[in-house]
C-alpha positions in Angstrom: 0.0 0.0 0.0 1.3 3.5 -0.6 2.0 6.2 2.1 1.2 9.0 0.2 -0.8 9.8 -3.3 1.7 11.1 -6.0 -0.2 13.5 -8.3 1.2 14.0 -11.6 0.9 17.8 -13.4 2.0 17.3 -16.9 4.0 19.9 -19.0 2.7 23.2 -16.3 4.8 25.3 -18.8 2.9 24.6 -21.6 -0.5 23.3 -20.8 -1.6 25.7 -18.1 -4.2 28.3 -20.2 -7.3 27.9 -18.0 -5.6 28.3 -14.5 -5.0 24.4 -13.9 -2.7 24.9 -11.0 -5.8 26.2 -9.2 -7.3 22.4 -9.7 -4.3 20.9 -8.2 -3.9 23.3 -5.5 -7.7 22.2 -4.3 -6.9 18.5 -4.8 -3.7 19.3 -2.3 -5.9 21.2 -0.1 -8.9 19.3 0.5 -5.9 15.9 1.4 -4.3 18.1 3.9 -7.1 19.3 5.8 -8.1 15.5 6.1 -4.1 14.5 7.1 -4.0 12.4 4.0 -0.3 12.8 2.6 0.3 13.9 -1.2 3.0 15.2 -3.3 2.9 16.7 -6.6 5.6 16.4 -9.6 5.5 18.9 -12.3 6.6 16.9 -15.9 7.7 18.6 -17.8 8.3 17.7 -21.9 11.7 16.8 -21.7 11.4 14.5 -18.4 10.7 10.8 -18.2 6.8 10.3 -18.1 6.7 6.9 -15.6 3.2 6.8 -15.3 3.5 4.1 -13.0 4.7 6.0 -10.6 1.6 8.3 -10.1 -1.9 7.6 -9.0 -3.8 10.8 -10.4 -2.7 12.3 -13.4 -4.0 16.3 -14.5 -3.7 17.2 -18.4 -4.6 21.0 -18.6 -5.3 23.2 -21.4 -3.1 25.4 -23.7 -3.3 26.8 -27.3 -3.3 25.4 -30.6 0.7 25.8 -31.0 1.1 24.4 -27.6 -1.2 21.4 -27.9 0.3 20.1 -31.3 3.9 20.5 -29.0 2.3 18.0 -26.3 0.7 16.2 -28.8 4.2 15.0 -30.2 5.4 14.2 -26.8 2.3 12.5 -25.3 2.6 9.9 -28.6 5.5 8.9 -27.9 4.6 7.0 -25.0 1.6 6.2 -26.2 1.6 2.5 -24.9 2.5 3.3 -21.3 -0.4 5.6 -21.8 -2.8 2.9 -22.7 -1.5 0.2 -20.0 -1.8 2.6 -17.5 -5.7 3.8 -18.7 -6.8 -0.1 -18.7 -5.1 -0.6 -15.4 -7.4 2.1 -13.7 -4.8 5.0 -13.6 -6.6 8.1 -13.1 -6.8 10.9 -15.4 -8.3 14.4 -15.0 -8.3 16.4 -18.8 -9.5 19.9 -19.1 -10.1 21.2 -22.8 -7.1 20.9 -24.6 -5.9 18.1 -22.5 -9.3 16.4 -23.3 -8.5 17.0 -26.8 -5.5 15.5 -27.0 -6.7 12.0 -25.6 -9.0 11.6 -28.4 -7.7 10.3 -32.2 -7.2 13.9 -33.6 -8.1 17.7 -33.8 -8.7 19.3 -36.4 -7.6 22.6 -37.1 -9.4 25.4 -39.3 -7.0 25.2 -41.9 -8.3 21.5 -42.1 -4.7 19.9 -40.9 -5.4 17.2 -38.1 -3.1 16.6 -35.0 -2.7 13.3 -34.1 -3.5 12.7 -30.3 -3.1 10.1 -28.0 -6.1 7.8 -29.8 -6.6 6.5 -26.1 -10.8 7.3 -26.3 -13.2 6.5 -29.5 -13.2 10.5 -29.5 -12.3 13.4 -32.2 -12.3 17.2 -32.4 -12.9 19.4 -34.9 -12.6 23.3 -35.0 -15.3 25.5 -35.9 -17.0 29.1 -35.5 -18.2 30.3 -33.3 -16.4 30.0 -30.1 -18.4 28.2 -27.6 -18.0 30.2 -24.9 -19.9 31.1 -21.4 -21.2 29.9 -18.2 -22.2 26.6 -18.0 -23.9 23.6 -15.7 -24.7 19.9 -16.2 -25.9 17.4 -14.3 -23.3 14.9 -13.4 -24.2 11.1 -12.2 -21.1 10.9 -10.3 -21.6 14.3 -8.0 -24.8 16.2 -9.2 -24.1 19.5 -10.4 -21.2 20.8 -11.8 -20.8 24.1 -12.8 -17.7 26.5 -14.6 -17.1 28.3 -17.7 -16.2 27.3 -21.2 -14.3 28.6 -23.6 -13.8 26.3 -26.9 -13.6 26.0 -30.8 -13.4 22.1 -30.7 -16.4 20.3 -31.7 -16.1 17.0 -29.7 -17.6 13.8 -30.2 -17.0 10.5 -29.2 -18.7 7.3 -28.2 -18.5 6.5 -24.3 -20.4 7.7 -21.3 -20.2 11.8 -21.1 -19.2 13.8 -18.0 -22.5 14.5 -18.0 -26.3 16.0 -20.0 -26.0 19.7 -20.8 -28.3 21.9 -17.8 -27.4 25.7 -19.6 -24.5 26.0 -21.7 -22.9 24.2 -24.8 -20.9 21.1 -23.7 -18.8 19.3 -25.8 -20.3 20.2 -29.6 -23.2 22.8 -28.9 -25.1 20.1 -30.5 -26.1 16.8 -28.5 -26.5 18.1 -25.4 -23.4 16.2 -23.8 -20.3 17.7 -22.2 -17.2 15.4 -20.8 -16.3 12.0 -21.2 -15.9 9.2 -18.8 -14.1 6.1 -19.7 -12.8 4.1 -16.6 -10.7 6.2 -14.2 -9.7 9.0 -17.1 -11.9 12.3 -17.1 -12.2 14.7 -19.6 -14.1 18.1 -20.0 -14.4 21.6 -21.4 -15.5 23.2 -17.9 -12.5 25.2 -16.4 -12.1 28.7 -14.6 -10.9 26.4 -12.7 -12.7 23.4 -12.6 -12.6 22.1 -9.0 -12.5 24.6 -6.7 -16.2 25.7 -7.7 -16.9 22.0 -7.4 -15.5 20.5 -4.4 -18.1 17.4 -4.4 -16.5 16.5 -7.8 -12.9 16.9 -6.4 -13.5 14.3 -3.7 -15.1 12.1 -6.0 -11.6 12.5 -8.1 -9.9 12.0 -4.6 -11.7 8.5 -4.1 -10.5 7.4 -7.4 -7.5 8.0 -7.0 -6.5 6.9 -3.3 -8.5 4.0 -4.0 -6.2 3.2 -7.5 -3.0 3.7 -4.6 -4.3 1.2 -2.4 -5.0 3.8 0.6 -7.9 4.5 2.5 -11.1 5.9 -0.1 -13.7 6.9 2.1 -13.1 10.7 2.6 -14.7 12.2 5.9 -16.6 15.6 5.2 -15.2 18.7 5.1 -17.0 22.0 6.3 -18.0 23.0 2.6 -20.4 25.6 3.4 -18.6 28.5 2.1 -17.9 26.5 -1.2 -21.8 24.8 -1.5 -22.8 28.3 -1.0 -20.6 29.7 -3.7 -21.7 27.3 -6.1 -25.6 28.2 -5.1 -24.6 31.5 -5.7 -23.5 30.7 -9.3 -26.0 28.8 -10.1 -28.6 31.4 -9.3 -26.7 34.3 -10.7 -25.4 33.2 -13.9 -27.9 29.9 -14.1 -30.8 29.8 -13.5 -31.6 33.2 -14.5 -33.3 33.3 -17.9 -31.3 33.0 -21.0 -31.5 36.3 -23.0 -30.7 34.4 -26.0 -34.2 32.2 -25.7 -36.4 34.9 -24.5 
């Protein structure tokens, strides 16, 4: 069994757009306050990847120019990507990182980047942005809420994060947003992600302290500022009526 849960933050320097480090610092947070011991190691793109050695992996967002970068990187260990993914390894993927685990994007120009090819899932650019507030409703945790800010067109073919409450999700389209596919998640919503959704960060936490072989159940933290917050959201930017619809 392992003493503490390694977190792994891959290439900071490059995929860091949507203020990732603000997803990691809550995953840190919400261990220490419960005396559960963690460590985080930044990879960056020259260093050995050793998947093995981690038992929650974060994949943030960048740019076009920075993705395609990544993208080069994360293929080359594409297998120890795979073996890890069917072993259970988990993996948090915010927009471009989500991108990248699908079999390509597709720029405007119409020239594809190759990505990882670990989910049945592809990207496509396209006008316009799909950008603003946005909620779903989640099986694993309720309601998750954020902002999005994307050209991709995603589709694929496995369970999504989650059905489309207000907002545009993964295509604008189907009503869908995220992905799930054993322990790896993926999704547009950032801003960040998990400190407006602490109930989905624990649920991240039980993953991945369960994948390490340590204790799972996490006791309760005093979330009432952050439920609060995310009340507030939702009945602010929400659940008020939609302009566009009126």
């Amino acid at each position: 069994m392992s003493h503490s849960l390694r977190i792994a933050h891959l290439y900071p320097d490059l995929l860091n757009l949507y203020a990732d480090r603000g997803n990691i610092q809550t995953l840190l947070r919400r261990l220490q306050w419960r005396g559960i011991p963690a460590e985080v190691v930044e990879v960056g793109a020259g260093d050995p990847l050793r998947l093995a050695d981690y038992h929650l992996v974060l994949l943030g967002g960048g740019s076009d120019r920075e993705q395609e970068i990544v993208a080069r990187t994360l293929r080359t260990a594409r297998q120890e990507w795979v073996d890890a993914v069917e072993a259970g390894l988990p993996v948090l993927a915010v927009c471009g990182g989500y991108q990248l685990l699908g079999e390509f994007y597709q720029l405007p120009d119409g020239e594809k980047i190759p990505g990882l090819a670990l989910l049945d899932l592809e990207t496509v650019a396209g006008e316009p942005r799909l950008i603003g507030n946005i909620a779903i409703e989640s099986p694993v945790c309720g309601t998750i809420v954020g902002f999005e800010n994307h050209g991709g067109r995603t589709r694929h073919r496995h369970e999504p994060l989650g059905r489309v409450i207000r907002g545009h999700g993964n295509n604008g389209e189907d009503g869908l947003e995220g992905v799930r596919y054993r322990n790896v998640f993926g999704t547009y919503i950032h801003g960040p992600l998990l400190p407006k959704n602490p109930r989905l960060a624990d649920w991240i936490l039980e993953t991945a302290l369960a994948y390490a072989g340590m204790p799972s159940a996490l006791e309760p933290l005093p979330d009432e500022l952050e439920i609060a917050a995310h009340e507030a959201f939702l009945d602010r930017r929400i659940r008020q009526p939609d302009p566009a619809r009126a």
